[in-house]
TORFI-363571 format. One record per residue: residue in three letters; y negated, x, z of N, C-alpha, C in turn. Coordinates in nm, 3 decimals. Each point is the difference from the previous one (the first is absolute). Example, Ala and Ser with C-alpha at 12.3 -4.5 7.8 and 13.67 -1.06 7.14 Angstrom:
<atoms>
ALA_0.569_1.319_0.780_-0.119_-0.089_0.000_-0.120_0.090_0.000
SER_-0.105_-0.035_-0.072_-0.119_0.082_0.006_-0.109_-0.077_0.073
</atoms>
This chain:
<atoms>
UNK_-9.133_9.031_8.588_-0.064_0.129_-0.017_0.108_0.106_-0.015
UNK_-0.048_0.068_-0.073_0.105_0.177_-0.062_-0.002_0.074_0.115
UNK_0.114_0.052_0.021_-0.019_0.095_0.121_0.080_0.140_-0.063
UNK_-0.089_0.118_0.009_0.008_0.148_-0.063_0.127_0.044_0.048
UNK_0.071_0.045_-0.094_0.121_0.093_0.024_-0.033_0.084_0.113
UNK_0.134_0.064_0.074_-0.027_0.107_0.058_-0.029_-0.054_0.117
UNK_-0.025_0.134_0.126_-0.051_0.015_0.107_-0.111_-0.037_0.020
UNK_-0.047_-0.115_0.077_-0.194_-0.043_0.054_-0.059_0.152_0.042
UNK_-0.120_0.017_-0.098_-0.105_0.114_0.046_-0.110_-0.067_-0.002
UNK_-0.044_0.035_0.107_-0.199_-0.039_-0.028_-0.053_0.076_-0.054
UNK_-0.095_-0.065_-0.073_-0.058_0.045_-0.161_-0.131_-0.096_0.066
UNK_-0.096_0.111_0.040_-0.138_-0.082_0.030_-0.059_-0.094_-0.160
UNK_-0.071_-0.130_0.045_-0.077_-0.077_-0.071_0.131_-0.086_-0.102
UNK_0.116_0.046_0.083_0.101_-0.063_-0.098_-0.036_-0.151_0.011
UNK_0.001_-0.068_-0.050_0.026_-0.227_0.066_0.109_0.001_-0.150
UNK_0.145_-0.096_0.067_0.061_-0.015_-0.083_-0.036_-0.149_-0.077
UNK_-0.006_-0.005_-0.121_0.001_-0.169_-0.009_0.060_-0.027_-0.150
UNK_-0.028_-0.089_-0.022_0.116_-0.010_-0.163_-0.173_-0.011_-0.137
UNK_-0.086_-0.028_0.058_-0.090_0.040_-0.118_-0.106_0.146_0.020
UNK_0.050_0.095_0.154_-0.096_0.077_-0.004_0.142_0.122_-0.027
UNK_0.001_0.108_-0.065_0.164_0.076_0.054_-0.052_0.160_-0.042
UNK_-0.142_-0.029_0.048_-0.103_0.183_0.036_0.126_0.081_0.057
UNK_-0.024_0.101_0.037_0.041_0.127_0.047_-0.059_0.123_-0.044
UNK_-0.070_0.038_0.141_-0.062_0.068_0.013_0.060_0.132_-0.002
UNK_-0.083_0.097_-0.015_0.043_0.156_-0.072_-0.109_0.092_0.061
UNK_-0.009_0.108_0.010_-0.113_0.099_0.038_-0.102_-0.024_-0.043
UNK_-0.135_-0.064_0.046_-0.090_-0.008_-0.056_-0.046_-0.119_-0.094
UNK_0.100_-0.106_0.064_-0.034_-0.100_-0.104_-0.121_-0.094_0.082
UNK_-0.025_0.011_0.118_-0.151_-0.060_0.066_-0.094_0.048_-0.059
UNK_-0.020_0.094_-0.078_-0.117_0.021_-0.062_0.019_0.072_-0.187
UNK_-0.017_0.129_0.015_0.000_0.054_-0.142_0.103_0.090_0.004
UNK_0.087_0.012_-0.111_0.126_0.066_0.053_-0.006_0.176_0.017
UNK_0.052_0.027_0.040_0.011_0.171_0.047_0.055_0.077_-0.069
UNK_-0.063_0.112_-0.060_0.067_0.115_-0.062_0.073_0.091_0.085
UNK_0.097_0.052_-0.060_0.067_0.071_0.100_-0.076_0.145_0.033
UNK_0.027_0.122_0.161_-0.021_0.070_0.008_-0.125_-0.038_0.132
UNK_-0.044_0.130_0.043_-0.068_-0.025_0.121_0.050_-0.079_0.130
UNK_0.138_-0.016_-0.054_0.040_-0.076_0.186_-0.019_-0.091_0.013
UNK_-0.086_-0.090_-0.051_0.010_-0.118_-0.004_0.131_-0.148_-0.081
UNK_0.011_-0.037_0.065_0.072_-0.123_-0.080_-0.073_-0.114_0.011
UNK_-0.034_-0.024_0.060_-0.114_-0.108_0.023_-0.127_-0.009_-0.045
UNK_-0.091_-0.102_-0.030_-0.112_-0.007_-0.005_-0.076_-0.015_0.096
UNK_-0.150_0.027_-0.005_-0.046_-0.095_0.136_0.045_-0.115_0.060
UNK_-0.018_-0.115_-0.133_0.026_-0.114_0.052_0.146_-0.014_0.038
UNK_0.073_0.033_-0.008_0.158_0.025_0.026_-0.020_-0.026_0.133
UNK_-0.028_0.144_0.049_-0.043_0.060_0.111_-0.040_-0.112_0.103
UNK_-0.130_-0.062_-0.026_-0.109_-0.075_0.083_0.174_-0.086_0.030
UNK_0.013_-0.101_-0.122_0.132_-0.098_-0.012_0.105_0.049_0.072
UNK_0.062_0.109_0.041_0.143_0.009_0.052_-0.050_-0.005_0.196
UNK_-0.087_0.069_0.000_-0.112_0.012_0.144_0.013_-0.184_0.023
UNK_-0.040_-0.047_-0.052_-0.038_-0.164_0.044_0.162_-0.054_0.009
UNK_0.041_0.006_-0.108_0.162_-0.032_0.056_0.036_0.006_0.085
UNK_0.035_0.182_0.046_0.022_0.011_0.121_-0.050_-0.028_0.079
UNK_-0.101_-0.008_0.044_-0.082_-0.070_0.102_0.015_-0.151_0.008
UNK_-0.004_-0.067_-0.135_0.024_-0.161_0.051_0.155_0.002_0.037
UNK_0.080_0.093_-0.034_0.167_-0.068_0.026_0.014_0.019_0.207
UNK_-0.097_0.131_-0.007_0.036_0.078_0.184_-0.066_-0.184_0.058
UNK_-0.124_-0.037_-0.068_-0.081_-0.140_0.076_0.120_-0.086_0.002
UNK_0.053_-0.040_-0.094_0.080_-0.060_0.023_0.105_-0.023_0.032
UNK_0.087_0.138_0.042_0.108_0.067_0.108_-0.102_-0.069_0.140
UNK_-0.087_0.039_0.001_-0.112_-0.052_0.154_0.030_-0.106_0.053
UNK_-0.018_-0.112_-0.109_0.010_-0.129_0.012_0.133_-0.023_0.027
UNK_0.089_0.081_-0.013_0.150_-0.086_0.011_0.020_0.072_0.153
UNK_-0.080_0.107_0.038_0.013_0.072_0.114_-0.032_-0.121_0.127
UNK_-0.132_-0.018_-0.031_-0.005_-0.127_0.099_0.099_-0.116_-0.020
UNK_0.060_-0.027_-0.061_0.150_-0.097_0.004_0.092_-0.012_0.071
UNK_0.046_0.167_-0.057_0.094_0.047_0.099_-0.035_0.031_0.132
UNK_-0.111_-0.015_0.070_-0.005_-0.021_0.130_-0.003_-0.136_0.071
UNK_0.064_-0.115_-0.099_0.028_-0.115_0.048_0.151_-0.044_0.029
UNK_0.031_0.151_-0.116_0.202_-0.027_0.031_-0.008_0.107_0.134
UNK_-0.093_0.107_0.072_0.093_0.065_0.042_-0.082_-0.069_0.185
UNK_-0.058_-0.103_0.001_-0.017_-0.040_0.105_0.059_-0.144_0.037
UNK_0.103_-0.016_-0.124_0.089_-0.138_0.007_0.055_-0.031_0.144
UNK_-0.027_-0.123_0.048_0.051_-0.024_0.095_0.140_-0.080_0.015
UNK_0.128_-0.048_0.080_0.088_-0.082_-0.001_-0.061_-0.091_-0.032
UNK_0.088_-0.132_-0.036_-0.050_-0.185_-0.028_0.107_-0.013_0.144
UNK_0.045_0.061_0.043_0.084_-0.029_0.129_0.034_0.083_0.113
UNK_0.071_-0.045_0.037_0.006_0.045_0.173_0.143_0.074_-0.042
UNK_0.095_-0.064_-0.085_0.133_0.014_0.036_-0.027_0.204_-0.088
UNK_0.151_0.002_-0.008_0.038_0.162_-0.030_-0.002_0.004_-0.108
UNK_0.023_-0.096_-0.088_-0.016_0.035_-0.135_-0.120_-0.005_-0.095
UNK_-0.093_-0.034_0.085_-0.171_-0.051_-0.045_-0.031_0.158_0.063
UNK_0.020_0.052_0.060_-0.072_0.114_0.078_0.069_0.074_-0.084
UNK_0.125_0.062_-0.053_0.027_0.037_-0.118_-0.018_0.023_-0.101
UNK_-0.041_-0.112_-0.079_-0.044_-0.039_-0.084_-0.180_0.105_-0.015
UNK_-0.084_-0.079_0.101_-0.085_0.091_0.006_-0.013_0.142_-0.007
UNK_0.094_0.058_0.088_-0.018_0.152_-0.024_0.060_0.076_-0.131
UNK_0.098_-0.078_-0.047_0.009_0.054_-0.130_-0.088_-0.026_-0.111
UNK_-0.090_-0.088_0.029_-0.145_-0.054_-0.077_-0.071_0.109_-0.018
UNK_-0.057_0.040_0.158_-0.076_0.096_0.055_0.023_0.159_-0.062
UNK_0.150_0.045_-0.013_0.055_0.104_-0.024_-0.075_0.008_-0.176
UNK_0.021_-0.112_-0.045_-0.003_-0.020_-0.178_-0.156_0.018_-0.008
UNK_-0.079_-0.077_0.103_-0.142_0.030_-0.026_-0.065_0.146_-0.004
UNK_0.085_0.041_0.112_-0.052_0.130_0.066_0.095_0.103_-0.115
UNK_0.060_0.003_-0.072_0.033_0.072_-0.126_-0.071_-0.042_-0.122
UNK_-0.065_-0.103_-0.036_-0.054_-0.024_-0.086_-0.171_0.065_0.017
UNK_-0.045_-0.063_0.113_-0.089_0.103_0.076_-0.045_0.120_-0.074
UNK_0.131_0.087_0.056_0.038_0.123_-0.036_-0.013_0.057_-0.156
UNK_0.021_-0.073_-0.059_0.030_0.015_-0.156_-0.131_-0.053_-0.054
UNK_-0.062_-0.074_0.022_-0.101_-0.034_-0.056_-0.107_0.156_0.034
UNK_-0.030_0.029_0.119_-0.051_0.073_0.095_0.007_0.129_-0.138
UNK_0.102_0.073_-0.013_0.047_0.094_-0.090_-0.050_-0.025_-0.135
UNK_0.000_-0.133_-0.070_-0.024_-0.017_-0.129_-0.134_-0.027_-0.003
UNK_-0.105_-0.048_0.084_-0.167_0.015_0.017_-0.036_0.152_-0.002
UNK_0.058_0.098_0.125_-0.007_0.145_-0.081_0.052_0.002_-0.072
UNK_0.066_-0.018_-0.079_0.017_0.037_-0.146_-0.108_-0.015_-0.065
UNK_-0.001_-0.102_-0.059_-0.102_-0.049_-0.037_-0.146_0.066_-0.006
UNK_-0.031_0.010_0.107_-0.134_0.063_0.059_0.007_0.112_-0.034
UNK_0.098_0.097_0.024_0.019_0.107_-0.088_-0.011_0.045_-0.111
UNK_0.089_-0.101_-0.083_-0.034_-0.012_-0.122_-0.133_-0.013_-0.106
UNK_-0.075_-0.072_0.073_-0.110_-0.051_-0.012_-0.117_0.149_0.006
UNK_-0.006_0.028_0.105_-0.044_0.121_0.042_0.008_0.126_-0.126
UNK_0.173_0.047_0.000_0.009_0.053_-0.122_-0.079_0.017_-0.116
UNK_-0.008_-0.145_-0.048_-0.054_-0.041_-0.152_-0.149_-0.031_0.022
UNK_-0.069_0.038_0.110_-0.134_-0.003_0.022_-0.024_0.184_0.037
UNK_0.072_0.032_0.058_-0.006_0.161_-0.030_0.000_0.062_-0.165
UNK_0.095_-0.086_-0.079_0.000_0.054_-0.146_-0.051_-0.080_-0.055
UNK_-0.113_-0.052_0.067_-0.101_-0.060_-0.110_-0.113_0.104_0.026
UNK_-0.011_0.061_0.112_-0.096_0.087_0.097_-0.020_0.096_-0.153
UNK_0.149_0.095_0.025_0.037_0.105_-0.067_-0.056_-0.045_-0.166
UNK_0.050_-0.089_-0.036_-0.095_-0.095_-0.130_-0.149_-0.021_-0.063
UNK_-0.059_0.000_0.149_-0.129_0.008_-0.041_-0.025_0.107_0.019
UNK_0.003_0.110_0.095_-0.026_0.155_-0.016_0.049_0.070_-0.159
UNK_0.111_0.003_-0.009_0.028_0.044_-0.096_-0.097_-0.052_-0.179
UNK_-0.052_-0.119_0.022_-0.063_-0.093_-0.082_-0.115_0.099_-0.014
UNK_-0.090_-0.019_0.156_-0.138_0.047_0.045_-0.005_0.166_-0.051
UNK_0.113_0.089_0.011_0.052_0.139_-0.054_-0.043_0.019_-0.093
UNK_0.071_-0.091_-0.111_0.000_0.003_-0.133_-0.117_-0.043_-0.060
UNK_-0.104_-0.094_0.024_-0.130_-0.041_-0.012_-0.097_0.121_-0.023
UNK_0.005_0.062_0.167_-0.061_0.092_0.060_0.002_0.170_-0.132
UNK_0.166_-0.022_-0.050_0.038_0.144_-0.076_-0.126_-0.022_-0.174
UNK_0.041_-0.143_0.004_-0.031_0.000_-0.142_-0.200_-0.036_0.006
UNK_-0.034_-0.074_0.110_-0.116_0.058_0.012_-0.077_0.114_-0.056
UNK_0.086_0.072_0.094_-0.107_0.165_0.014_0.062_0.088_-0.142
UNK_0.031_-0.042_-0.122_0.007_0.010_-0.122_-0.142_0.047_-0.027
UNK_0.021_0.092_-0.068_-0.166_-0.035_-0.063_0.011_-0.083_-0.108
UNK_-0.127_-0.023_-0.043_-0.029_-0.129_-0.119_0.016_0.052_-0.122
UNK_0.035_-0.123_-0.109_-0.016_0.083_-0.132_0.091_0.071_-0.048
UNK_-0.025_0.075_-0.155_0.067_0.099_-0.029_-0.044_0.118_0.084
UNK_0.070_0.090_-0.009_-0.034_0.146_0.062_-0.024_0.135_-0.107
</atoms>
């Protein structure tokens, strides 16, 4: 498999593979976006970057409960270097812990965000509906 020049960025809905080589752009989950009004996104963008984030924080979760198997490691021994051994286990769990802990808020944050500017999305949508509505009909 090809691996992209440059610095790793996450690029939601990216999957790398050698017969799929998509890349996604503003608005490519649904119909693409004209510029102006603040938006870069589409709805479906929107709904799509929300679920991302949310499945990546689930699955920060899952590695959360893991790491509470390194940071309650016990010795395999009695002697000094098994009891050692352990607490520098413990130290690695209880920083990983830590880091995971930080990158689920992230996440969740993130998530949050792009469900707030989907909010702002449909108001602004419902606005514009609402303006061209109360048009009157017809020629004038």
């Amino acid at each position: 498999m090809a691996v992209p020049e440059g610095s790793p960025v996450y690029e939601p809905g990216l999957r790398w593979s050698e017969v799929d080589r998509f890349r996604p752009t503003g608005g490519s989950y649904g119909t693409p976006v004209a510029e102006g009004a603040g938006f870069k996104y589409d709805e479906a963008t929107l709904h799509e970057l929300a679920n991302e984030w949310s499945d990546l924080a689930k699955e920060y979760k899952a590695d959360l409960n893991q790491a509470d198997y390194l940071v309650k490691t016990k010795p395999p021994g009695a002697e000094y270097a098994s009891g050692n051994n352990a607490d520098i286990t413990q130290q690695s769990g209880a920083a990983l812990r830590d880091a995971l802990n930080q990158r689920i808020a992230y996440c969740e944050n993130m998530a949050r965000k792009y469900l707030t500017a989907l909010g702002k999305y449909t108001t602004a949508e419902e606005h514009t509906a609402a303006v061209i509505n109360h048009q009157p009909k017809g020629i004038l």
